[in-house]
C-alpha positions in Angstrom: -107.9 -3.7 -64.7 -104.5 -4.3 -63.3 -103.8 -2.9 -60.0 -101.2 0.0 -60.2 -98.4 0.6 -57.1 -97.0 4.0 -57.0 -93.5 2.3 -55.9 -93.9 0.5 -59.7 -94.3 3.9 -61.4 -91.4 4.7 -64.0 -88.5 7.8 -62.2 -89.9 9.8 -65.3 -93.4 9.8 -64.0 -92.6 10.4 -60.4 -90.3 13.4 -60.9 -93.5 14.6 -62.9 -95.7 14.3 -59.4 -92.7 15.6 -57.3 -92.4 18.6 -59.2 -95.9 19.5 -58.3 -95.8 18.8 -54.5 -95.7 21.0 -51.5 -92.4 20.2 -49.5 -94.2 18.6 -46.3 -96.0 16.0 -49.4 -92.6 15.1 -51.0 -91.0 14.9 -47.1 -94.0 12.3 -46.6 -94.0 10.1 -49.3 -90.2 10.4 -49.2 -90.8 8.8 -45.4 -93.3 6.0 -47.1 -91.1 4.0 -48.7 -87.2 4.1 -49.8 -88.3 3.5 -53.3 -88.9 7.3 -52.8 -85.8 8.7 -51.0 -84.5 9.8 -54.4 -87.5 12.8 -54.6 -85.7 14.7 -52.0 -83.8 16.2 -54.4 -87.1 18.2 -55.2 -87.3 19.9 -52.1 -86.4 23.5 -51.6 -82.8 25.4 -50.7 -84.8 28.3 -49.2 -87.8 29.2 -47.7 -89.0 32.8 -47.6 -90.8 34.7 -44.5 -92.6 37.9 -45.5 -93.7 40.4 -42.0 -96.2 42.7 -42.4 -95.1 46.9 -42.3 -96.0 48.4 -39.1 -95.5 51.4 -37.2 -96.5 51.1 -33.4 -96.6 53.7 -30.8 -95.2 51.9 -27.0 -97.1 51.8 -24.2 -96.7 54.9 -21.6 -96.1 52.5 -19.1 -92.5 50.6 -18.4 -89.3 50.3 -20.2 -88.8 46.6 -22.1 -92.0 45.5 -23.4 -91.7 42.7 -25.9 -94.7 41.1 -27.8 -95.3 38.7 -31.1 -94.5 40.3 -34.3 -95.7 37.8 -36.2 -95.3 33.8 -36.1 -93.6 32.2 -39.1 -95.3 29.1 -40.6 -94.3 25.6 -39.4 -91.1 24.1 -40.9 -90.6 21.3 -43.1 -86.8 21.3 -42.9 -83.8 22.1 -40.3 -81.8 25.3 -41.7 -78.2 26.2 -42.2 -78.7 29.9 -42.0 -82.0 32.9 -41.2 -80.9 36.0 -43.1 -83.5 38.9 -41.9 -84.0 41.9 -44.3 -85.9 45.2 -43.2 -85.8 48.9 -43.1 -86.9 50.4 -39.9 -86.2 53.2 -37.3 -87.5 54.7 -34.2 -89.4 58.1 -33.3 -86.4 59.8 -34.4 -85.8 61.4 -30.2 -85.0 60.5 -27.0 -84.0 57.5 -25.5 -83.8 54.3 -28.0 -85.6 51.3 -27.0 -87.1 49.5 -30.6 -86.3 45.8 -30.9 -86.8 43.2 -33.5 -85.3 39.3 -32.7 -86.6 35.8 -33.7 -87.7 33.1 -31.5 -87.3 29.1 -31.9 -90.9 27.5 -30.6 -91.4 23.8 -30.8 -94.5 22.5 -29.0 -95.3 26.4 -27.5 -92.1 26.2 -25.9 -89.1 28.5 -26.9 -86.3 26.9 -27.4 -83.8 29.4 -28.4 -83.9 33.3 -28.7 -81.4 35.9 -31.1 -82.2 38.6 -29.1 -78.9 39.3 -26.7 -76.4 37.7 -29.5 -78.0 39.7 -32.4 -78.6 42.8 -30.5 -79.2 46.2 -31.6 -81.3 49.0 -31.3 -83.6 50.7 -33.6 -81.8 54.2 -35.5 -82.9 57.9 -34.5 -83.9 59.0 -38.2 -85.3 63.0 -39.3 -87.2 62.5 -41.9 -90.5 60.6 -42.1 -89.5 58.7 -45.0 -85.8 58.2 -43.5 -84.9 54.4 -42.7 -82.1 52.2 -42.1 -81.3 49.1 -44.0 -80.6 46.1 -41.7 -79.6 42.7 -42.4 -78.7 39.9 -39.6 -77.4 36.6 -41.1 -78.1 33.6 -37.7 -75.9 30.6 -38.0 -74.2 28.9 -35.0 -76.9 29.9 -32.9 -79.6 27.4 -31.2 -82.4 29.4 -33.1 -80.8 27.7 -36.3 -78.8 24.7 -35.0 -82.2 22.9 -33.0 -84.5 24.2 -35.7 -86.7 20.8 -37.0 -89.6 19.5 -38.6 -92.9 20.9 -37.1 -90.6 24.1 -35.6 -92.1 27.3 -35.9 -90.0 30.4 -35.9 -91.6 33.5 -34.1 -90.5 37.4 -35.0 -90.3 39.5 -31.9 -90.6 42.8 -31.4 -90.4 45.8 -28.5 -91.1 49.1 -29.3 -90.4 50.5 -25.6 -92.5 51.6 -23.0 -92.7 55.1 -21.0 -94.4 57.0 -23.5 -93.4 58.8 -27.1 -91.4 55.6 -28.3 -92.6 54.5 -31.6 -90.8 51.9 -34.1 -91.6 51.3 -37.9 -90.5 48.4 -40.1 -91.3 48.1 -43.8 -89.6 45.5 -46.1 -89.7 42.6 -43.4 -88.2 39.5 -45.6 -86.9 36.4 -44.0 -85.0 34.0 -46.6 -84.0 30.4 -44.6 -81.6 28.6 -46.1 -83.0 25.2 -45.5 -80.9 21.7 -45.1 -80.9 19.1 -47.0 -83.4 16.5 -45.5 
């Protein structure tokens, strides 16, 4: 039997295998040989982030108290753009103090961070079922600009401490607009 080199097979049968392939596969055996530069064209515009719904009650002790919200998955691509999608509000009294920002990490290390640039406190609502739609579109920031291969982006979030703060997010969707490889 003849031996068979994946650099010999025809474009028709390639785009076949691309079409089937995870992006970090295609980035791969893009990087194995330039006989497969071309399958980058197979490789996503956008990658989209779903956060759990939550509704946390802050601590009763101090003021700012930020923790993980969730950690997105490891990145394939740089990005253009991170366009954040949620409903959310606060316990509907007193002082406002609920959060939500996204980290850049790269080796445990955070490299950039939306918080101060894209900042704004969780609503006051009445009702139980009353919410406010946000959306924050990131470019020109470090968070997008420095994001690379093997990146991981991380969701923040502060509910407030001092007692009787509480925020709630539903509908948590993250769409990246990715780069071109």
């Amino acid at each position: 039997m003849k031996d068979i080199n994946l650099c010999n097979l025809p474009d028709l049968a390639l785009n076949g295998i691309a079409e089937y392939l995870e992006p970090k596969d295609i980035i791969n055996l893009s990087d194995s040989s330039p006989s497969f530069e071309d399958l980058r064209r197979f490789l996503p515009k956008y990658q989209d982030i779903n956060g759990d719904k939550f509704h946390k009650k802050g601590p009763r002790d101090g003021d700012f108290e930020p923790e993980t919200y969730f950690d997105g998955p490891e990145m394939n691509q740089g990005a253009k753009s991170i366009k954040m999608n949620f409903k959310w509000r606060d316990q509907g009294h007193g002082n406002q103090k609920g959060q939500i920002w996204v980290q850049l990490i790269r080796n445990g290390d955070v490299l950039g961070d939306t918080r101060e640039k894209y900042f704004a406190l969780a609503p006051h609502k009445d009702g139980r079922d009353e919410y406010e739609d946000r959306e924050v579109v990131i470019r020109g920031h470090p968070v997008v600009d420095l994001l690379t291969r093997g990146d991981r982006l991380r969701f923040m979030r502060n509910v407030g401490g001092g007692g009787g703060h509480s925020l709630t997010v539903r509908q948590f969707t993250v769409q990246v607009e990715l780069k071109k490889y």
